[in-house]
VEXGUKE-947578 format. One record per residue (C-alpha): residue number from 1; residue in three letters; chain; x, y negated, z. Coordinates in Angstrom, 1 decimal. Example, Ala and Ser with C-alpha at 12.3 -4.5 7.8 and 13.67 -1.06 7.14 Angstrom:
% VEXGUKE-947578
   num   residuo   cadena        X        Y        Z
     1       ALA        A     12.3      4.5      7.8
     2       SER        A     13.7      1.1      7.1
//
This chain:
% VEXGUKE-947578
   num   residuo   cadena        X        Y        Z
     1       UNK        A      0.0      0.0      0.0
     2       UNK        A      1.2     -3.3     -0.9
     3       UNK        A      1.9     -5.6      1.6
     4       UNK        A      0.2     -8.8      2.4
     5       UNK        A      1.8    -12.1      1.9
     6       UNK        A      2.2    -14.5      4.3
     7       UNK        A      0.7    -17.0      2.1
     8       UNK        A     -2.7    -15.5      1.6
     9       UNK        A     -2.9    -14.6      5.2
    10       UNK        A     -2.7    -18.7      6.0
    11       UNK        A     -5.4    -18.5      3.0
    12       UNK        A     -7.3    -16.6      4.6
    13       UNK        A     -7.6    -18.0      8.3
    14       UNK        A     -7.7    -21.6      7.0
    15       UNK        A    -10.7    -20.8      4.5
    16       UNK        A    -12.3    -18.1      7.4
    17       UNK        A    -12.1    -21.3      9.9
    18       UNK        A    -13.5    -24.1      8.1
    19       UNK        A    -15.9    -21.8      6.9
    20       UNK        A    -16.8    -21.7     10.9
    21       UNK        A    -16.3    -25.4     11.0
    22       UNK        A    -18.7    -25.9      8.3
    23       UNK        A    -21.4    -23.9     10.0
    24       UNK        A    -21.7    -27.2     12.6
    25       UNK        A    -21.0    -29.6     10.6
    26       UNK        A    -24.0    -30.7      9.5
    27       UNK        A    -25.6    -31.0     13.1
    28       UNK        A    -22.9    -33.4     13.4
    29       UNK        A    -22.8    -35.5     10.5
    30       UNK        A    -26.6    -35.0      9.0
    31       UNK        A    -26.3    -36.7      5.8
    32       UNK        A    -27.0    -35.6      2.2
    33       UNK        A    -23.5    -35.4      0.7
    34       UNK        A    -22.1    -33.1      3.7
    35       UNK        A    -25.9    -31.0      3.2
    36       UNK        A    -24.8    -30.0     -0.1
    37       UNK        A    -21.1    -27.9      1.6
    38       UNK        A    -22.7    -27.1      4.9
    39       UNK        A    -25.5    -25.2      6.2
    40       UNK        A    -28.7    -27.3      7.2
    41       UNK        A    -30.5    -24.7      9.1
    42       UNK        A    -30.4    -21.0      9.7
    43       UNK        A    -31.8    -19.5      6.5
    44       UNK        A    -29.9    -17.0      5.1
    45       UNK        A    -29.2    -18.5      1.8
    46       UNK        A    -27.9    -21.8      3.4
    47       UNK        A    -25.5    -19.4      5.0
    48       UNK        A    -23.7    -18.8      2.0
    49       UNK        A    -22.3    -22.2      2.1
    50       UNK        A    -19.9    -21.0      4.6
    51       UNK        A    -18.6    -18.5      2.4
    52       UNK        A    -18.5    -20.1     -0.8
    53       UNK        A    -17.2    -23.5     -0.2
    54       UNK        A    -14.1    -22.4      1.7
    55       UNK        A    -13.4    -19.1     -0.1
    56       UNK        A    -13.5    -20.8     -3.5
    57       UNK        A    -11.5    -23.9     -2.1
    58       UNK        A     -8.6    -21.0     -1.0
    59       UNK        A     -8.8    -19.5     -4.7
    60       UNK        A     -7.6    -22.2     -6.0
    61       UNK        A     -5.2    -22.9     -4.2
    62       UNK        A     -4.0    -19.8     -4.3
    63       UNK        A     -4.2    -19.6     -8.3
    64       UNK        A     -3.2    -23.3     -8.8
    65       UNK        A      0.0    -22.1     -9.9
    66       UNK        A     -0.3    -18.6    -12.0
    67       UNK        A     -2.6    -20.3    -14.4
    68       UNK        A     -6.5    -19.9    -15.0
    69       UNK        A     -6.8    -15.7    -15.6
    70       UNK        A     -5.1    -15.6    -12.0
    71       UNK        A     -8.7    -17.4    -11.0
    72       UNK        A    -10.9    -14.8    -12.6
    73       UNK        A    -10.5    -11.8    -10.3
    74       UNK        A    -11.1    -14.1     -7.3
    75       UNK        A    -14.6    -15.6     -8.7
    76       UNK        A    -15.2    -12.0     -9.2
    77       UNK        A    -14.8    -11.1     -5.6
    78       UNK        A    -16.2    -14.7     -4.6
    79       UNK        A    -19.7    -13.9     -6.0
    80       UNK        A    -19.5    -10.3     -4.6
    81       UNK        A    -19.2    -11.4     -1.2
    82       UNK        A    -22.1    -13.5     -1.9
    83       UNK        A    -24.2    -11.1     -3.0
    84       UNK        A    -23.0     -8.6      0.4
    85       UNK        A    -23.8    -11.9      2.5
    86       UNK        A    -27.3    -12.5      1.0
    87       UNK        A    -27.7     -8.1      1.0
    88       UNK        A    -26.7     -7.8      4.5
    89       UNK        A    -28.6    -11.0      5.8
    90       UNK        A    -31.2     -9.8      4.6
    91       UNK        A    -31.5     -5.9      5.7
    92       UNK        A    -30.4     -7.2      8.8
    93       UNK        A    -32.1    -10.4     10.0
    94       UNK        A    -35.4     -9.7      7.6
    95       UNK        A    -35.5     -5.6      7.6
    96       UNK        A    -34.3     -4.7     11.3
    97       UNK        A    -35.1     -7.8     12.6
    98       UNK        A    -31.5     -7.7     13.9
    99       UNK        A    -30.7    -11.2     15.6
   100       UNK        A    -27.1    -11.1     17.4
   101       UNK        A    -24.9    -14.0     16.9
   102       UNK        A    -21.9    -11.0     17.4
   103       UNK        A    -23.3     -9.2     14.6
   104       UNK        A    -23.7    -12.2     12.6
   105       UNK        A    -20.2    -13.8     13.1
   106       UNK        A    -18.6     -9.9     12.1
   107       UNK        A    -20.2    -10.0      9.2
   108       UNK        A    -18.8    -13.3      8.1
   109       UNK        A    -15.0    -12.1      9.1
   110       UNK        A    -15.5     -8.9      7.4
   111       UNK        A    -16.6    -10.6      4.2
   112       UNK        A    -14.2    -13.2      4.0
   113       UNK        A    -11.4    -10.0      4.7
   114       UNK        A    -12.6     -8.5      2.0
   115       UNK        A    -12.6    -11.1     -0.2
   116       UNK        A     -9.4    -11.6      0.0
   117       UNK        A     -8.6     -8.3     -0.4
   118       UNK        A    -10.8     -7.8     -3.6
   119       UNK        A     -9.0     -9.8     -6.1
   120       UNK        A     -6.1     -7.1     -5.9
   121       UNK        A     -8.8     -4.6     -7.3
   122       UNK        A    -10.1     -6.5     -9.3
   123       UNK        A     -7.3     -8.1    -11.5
   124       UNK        A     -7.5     -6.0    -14.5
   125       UNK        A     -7.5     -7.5    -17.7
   126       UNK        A    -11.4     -6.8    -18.5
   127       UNK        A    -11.7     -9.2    -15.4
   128       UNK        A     -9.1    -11.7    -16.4
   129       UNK        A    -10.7    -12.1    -20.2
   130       UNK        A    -13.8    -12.8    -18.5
   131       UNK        A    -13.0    -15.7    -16.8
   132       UNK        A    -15.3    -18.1    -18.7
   133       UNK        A    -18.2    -16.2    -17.6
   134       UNK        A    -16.9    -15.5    -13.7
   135       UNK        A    -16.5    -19.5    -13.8
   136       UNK        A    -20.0    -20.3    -15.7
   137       UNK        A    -21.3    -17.6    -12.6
   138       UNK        A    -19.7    -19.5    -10.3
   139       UNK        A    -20.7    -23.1    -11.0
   140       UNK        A    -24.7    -21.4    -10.9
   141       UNK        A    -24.6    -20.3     -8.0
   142       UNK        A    -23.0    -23.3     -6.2
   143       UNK        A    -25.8    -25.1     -8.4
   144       UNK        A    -27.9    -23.5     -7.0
   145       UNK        A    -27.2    -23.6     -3.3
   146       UNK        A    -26.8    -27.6     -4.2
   147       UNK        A    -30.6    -27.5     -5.7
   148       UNK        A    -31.8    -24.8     -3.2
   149       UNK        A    -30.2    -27.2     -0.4
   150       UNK        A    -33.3    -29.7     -1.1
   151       UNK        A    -35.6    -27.9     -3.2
   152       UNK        A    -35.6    -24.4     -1.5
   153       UNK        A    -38.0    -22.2     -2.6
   154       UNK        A    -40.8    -20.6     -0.8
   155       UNK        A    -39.2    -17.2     -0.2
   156       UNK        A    -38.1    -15.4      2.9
   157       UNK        A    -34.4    -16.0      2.1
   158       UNK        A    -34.5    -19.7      2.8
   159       UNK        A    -36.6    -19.6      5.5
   160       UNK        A    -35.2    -21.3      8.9
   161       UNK        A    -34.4    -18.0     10.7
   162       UNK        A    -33.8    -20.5     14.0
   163       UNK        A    -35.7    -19.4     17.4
   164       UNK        A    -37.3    -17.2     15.3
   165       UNK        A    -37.8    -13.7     16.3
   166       UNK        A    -37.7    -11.8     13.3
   167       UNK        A    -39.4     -8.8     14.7
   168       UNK        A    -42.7     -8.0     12.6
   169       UNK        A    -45.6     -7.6     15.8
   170       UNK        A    -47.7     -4.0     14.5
   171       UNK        A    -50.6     -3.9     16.1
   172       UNK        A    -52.0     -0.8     18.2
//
């Protein structure tokens, strides 16, 4: 197994602790322009913020200097950890009902670990030559959390999951 260098490491904390950072930040400085990179209330989808803003800000400067196919294996993993955080939210906060804050803050670690230990599977050069459409991906789906962010639709994803005991109540 190749070892990991000491570079992504930093990467890696940096991006997993503003990621944490950004989580507050709007309770702190409510405004539109920091709504559209941090989470404005506990819906799932908001949520994603805290992956996506820090882990792509870390790809790039990780691939600032191998050129732009270096960036395609790392939107690759980007949108895959999106699509586990929005998966697992959802089977856990919506399906189970789960609602632990320790649960919820392993999840986030465990995705941004394997984020940044995707890439390394997926650079292959089917990946690399589809970099136009990894970026095009990319740019949607921070679109659409910036759209989302003020326009969210009516759907059990982007409902405020706050104080909210997700249990369903069965009658006897």
């Amino acid at each position: 197994m190749q070892r990991l260098s000491a570079k992504l490491l930093t990467v890696f904390v940096a991006a997993t602790l503003a990621g944490a950072c950004l989580h507050f930040f709007y309770d702190f400085v409510p405004n539109p322009a920091v709504a559209l990179i941090a989470p404005v209330n506990e819906s799932i989808w908001e949520h994603l913020k805290i992956i996506y803003w820090p882990f792509l800000a870390g790809a790039l400067v990780l691939c600032r200097r191998n050129g732009r196919d270096c960036l395609g294996p790392w939107l690759l993993a980007l949108l895959a950890v999106c699509a586990a955080m929005l998966a697992a939210g959802y089977l856990y906060h919506v399906a189970a009902g789960g609602g632990s804050l320790a649960f919820d803050i392993g999840l986030y670690v465990l995705l941004m670990g394997a984020g940044f230990l995707l890439p390394a599977a997926f650079d292959r050069p089917a990946v690399r030559q589809r970099t136009d459409l990894l970026l095009l991906l990319t740019a949607a789906l921070g679109g659409a959390m910036v759209l989302f962010t003020f326009l969210p639709p009516d759907h059990v994803l982007f409902a405020d999951l706050s104080g909210v005991n997700t249990w369903q109540v069965i009658p006897y």
